[in-house]
C-alpha positions as CSV (number, residue, x, y, z in Angstrom):
1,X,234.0,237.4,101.8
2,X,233.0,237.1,105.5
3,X,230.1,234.6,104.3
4,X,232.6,232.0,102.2
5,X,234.3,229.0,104.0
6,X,238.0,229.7,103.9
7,X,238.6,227.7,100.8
8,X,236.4,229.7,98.5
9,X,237.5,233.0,100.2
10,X,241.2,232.3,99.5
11,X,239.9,231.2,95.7
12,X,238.5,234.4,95.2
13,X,241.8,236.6,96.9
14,X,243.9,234.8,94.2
15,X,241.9,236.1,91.6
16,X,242.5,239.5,92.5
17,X,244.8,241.9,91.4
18,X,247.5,241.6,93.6
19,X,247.3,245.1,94.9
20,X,243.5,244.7,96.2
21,X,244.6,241.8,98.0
22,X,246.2,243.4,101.3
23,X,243.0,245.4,101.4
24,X,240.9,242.6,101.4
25,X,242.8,240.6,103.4
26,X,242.8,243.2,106.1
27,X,239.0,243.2,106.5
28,X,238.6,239.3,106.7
29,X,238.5,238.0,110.5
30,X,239.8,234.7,109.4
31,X,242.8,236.3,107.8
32,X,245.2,234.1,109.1
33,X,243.3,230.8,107.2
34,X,243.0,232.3,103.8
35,X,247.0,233.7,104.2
36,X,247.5,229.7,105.4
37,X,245.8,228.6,102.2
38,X,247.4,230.7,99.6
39,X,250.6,229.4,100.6
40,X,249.6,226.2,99.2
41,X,249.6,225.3,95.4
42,X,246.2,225.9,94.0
43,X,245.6,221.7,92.3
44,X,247.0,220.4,96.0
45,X,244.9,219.3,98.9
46,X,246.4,222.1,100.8
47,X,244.6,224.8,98.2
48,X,241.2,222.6,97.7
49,X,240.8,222.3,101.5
50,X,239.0,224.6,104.1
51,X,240.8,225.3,107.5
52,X,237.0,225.5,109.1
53,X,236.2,222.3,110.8
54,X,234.5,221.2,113.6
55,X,236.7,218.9,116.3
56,X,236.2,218.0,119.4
57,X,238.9,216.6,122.2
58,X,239.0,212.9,122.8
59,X,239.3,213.0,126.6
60,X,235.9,214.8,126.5
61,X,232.9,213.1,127.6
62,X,229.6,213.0,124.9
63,X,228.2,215.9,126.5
64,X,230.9,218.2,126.3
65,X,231.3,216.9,123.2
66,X,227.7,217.8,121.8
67,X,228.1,222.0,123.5
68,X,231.1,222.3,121.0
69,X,229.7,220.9,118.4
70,X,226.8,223.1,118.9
71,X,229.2,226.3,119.6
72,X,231.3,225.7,116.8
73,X,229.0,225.4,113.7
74,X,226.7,228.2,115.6
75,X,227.6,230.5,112.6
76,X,228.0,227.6,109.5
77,X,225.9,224.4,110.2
78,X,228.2,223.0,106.8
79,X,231.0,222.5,109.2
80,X,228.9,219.2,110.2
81,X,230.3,217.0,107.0
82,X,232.4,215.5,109.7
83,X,233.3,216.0,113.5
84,X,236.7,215.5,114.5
85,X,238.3,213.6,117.6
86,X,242.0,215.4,118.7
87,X,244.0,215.4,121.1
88,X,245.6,218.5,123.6
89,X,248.4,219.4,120.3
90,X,245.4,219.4,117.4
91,X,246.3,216.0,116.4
92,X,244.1,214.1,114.6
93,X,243.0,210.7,116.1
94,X,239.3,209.5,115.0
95,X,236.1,210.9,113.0
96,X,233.0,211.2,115.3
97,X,229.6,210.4,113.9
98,X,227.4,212.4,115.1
99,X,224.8,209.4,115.3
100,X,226.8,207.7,117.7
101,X,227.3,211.1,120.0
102,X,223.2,211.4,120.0
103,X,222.7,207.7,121.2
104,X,225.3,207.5,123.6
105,X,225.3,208.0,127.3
106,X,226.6,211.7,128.0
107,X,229.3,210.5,130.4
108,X,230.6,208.3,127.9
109,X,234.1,209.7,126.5
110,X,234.4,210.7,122.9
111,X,237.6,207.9,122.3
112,X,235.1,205.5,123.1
113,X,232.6,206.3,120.4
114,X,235.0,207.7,117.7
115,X,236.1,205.7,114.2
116,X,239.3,205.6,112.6
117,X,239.2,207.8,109.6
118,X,238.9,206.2,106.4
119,X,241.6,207.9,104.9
120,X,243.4,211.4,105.3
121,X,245.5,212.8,102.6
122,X,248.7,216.0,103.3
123,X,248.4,219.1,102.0
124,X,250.8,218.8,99.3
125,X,249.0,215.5,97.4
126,X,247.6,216.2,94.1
127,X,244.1,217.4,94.2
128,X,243.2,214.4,91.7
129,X,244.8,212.1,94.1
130,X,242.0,213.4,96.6
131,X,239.8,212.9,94.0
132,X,240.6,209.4,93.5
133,X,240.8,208.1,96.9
134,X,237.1,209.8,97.9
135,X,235.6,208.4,95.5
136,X,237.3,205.0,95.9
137,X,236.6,204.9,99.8
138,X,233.0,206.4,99.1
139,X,233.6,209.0,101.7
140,X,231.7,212.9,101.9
141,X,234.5,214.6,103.2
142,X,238.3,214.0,104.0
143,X,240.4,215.4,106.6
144,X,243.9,217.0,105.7
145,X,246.6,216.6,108.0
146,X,250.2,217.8,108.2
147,X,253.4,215.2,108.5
148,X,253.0,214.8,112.4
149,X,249.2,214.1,112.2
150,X,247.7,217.7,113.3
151,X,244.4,218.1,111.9
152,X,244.7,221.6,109.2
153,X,241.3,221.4,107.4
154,X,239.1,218.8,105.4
155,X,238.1,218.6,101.8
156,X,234.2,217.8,100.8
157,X,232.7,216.1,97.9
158,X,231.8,219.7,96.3
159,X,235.2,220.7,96.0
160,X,236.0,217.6,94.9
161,X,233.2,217.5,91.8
162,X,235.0,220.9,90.6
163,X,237.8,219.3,90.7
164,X,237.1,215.7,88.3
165,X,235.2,218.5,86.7
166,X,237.9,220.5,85.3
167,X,240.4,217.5,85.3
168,X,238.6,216.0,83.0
169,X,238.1,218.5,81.0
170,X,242.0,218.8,80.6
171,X,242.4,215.6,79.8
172,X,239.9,215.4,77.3
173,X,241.4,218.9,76.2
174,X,245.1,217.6,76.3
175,X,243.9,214.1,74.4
176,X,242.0,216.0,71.3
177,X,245.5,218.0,70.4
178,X,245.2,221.2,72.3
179,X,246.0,222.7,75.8
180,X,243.5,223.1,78.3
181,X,241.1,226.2,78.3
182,X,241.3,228.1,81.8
183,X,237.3,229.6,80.7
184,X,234.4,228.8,79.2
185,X,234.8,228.2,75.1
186,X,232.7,230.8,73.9
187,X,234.8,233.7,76.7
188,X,237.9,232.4,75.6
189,X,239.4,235.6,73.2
190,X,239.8,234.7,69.5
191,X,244.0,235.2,69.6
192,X,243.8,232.8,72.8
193,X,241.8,230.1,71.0
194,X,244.2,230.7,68.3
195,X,247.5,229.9,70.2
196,X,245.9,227.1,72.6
197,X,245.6,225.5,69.4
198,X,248.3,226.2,67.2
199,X,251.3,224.2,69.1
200,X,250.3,221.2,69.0
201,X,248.9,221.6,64.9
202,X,252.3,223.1,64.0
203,X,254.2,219.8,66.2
204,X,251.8,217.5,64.3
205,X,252.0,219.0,60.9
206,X,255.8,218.5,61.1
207,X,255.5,215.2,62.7
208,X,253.4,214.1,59.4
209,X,256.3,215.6,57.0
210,X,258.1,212.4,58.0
211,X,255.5,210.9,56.1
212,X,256.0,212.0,53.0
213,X,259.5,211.6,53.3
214,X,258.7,207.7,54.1
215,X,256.9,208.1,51.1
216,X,259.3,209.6,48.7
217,X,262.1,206.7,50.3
218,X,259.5,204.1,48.7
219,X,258.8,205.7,46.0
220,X,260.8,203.3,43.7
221,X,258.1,200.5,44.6
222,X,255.4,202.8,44.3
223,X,256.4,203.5,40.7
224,X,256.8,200.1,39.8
225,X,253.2,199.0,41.3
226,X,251.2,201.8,41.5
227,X,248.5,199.7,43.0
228,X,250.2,199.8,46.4
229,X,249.3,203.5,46.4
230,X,245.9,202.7,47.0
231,X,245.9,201.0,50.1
232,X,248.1,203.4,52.1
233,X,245.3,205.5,53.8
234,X,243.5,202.1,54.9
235,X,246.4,200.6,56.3
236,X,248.2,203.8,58.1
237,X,244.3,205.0,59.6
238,X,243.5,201.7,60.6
239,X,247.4,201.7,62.7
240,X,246.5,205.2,63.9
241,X,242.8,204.0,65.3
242,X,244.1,200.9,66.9
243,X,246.9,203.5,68.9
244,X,244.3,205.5,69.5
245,X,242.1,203.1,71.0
246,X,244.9,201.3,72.7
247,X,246.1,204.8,74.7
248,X,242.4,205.8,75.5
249,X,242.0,203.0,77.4
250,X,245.4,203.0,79.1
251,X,245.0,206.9,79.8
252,X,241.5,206.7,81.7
253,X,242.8,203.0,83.7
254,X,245.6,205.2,84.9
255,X,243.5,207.9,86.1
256,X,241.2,205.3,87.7
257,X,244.2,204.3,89.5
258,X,243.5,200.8,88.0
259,X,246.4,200.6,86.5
260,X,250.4,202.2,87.4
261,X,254.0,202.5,86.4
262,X,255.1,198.7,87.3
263,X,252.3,197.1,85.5
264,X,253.5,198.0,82.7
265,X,254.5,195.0,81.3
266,X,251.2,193.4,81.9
267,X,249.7,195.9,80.0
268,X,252.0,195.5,77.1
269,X,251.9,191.9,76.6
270,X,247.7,192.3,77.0
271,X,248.1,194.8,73.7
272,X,250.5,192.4,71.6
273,X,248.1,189.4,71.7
274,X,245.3,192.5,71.4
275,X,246.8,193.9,68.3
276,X,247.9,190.9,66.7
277,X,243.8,189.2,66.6
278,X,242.4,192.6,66.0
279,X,244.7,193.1,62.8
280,X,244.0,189.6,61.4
281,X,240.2,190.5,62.3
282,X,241.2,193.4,59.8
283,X,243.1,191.7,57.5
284,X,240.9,189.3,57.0
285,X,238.5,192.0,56.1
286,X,241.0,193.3,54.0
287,X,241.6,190.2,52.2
288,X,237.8,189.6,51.0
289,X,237.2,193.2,50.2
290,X,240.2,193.0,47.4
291,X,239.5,188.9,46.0
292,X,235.4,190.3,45.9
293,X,236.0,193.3,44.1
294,X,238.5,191.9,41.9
295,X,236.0,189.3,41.0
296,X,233.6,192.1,40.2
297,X,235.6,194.2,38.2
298,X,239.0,192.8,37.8
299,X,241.3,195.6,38.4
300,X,243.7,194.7,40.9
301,X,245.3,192.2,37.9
302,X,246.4,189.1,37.4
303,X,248.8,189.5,41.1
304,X,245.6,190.6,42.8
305,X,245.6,187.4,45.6
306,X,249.2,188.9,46.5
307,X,248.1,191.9,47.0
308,X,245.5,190.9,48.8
309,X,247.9,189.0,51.2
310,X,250.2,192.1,51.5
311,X,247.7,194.1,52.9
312,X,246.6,191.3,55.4
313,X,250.5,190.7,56.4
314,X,250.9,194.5,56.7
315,X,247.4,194.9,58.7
316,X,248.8,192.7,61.0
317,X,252.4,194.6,61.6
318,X,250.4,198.2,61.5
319,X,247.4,197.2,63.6
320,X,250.1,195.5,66.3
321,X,252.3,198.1,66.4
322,X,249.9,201.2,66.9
323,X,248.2,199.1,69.7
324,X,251.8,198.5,71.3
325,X,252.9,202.3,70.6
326,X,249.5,203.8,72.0
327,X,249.8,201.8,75.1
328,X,253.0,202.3,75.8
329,X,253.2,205.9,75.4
330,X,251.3,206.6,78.5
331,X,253.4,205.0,80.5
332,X,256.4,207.0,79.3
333,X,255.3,210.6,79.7
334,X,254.1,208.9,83.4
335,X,257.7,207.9,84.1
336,X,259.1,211.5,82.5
337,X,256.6,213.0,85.0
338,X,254.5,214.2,82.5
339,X,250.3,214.2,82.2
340,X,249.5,210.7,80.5
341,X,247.0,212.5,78.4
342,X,249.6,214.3,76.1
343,X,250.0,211.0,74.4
344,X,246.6,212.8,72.5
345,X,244.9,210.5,69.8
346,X,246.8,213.1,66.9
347,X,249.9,212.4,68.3
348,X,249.9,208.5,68.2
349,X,248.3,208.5,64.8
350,X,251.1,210.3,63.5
351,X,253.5,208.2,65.0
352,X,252.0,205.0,63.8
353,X,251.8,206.7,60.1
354,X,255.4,207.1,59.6
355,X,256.0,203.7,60.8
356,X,253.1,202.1,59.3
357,X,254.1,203.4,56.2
358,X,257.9,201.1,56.4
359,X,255.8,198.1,57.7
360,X,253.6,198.1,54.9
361,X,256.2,199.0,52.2
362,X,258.9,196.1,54.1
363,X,256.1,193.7,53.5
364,X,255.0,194.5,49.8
365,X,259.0,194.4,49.3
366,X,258.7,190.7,50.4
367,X,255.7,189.3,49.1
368,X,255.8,190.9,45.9
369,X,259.2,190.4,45.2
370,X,259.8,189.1,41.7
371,X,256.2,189.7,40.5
372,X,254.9,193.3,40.9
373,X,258.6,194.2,42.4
């Protein structure tokens, strides 16, 4: 424990039972650092940082400058990500490159040489926040202040590639239909697997029961031209797919920060002209597949060009919607302050299904009106 930075010590006091943790705490000199980090949630900036850092005061001159350095990261020389310029209350004022310190004159004053950080984050920002703006500004470490400026600790690039690690891995966890594993798949117990899994099946096998009752409220049509029973897995999976696709993108744009809660519109109006070329593209296909086969083997009947066209209407209407739906769904659980990522691929297709499956009927109802219906 002596030999971890404070970050990784107060990782590993979490973990512990929590009556070995006074014992431990007891034989660690930098006690009051770990104690300081615990208090801080464990996916903040406050519980990814480490309280050791290396600063130096900005009224000091290069050489005085360079003897603390070298006394402070005497015992860890991984203190050196970045040096830090404060003032006489800890507050933090510039980053000092340690380039700079070595060229300059030694009567030169550290304000003179220092930069202005980059960026600094609080303690209580969202660990993928951190992650976000490090890799946007391109920057090995970050410093962590508190709401007056006073320099607590920094965050490095190491923690941070944990970090997009295991975020990631939730999302793509949260976006496949399941919570997230907290261990590696083949540790995880078989009962655990079991119930990480079972919640959302059990929420999507009722979602799906809406269905069949869509199903059973068209099943007048359906008896009437049975040939409109054929078509319904193409048209609902091809809805489902285009949602799908539609909330991938939107999901991993928001997590890039490209995209937020007020461009919302933008994004929506993007999908409608998106959907609406995509399920002609489809329809088209659609279209051709039925007048070809019919050609070949006749058995779509004497109606078979209006079927044909009901499928490419309802293509249209499906392949729009789930677009609109999956795109707009992330934005939602964002303003309900929920993780994007629940809107999971199983949970948009199911959505678009039981709507897909009133578009498509609505449409047969009109085009096939007096013929088939």
């Amino acid at each position: 424990m002596e030999e971890l930075p404070t970050d990784d010590a107060a990782d590993l006091v979490a973990e512990l039972p929590a009556g070995d943790r006074e014992a431990v705490l007891e034989e660690i000199t930098d006690r009051a650092d770990v104690e300081r980090l615990l208090k801080y949630p464990e996916d903040s900036a406050g519980g990814l940082m480490t309280a050791n850092v290396v600063s130096v005061r900005e009224d000091a001159t290069v050489a005085e400058a360079m003897e603390a350095i070298r006394r402070q990261s005497e015992e860890d020389e991984s203190q050196l990500y970045q040096v830090y310029s404060v003032d006489g209350q800890g507050t933090l004022h510039g980053i000092v490159p340690i380039a700079r310190l070595i060229v300059s004159a030694p009567t030169k004053l550290v304000r003179d040489v220092m930069e202005q950080p980059i960026v600094q984050v609080q303690p209580q920002q969202d660990q993928e926040e951190v992650a976000r703006l490090m890799a946007r500004y391109n920057v090995a470490a970050v410093p962590v202040v508190d709401e007056a400026g006073k320099l607590l600790g920094r965050i490095t690039f190491d923690d941070v590639v944990d970090v997009v690690e295991a975020e990631t891995t939730e999302d793509i966890l949260k976006f496949g239909g399941m919570e997230a594993l907290d261990a590696p798949y083949l540790k995880v117990a078989f009962g655990r697997m079991v119930r990480k899994r079972a919640g959302w099946l059990a929420a999507l096998f009722l979602g799906e029961m809406l269905t069949a009752t869509a199903m059973a409220f068209f099943q007048e049509e359906i008896a009437k031209a049975v040939i409109l029973a054929l078509f319904v897995p193409l048209i609902i999976s091809s809805g489902g797919n285009s949602g799908s696709q539609a909330s991938t993108l939107v999901i991993r744009a928001m997590a890039l920060g490209e995209v937020n809660l007020r461009d919302w519109w933008r994004v929506i109006r993007r999908e409608v002209a998106t959907g609406l070329v995509l399920g002609m593209v489809l329809g088209a296909i659609g279209f051709l597949r039925i007048t070809l086969w019919h050609t070949i083997t006749g058995i779509y009947g004497e109606h078979y060009l209006l079927v044909a066209l009901t499928v490419f209407g309802s293509l249209i209407g499906v392949v729009t919607f789930g677009t609109i739906a999956g795109s707009l769904l992330p934005f939602v659980l964002r303003r309900l302050s929920f993780d994007p990522a629940s809107a999971s691929a199983p949970f948009v297709a199911t959505l678009v299904d039981v709507t897909g499956l009133v578009i498509y009927f609505t449409v047969a109802s009109v085009i096939l009106r007096g013929t088939l219906l």
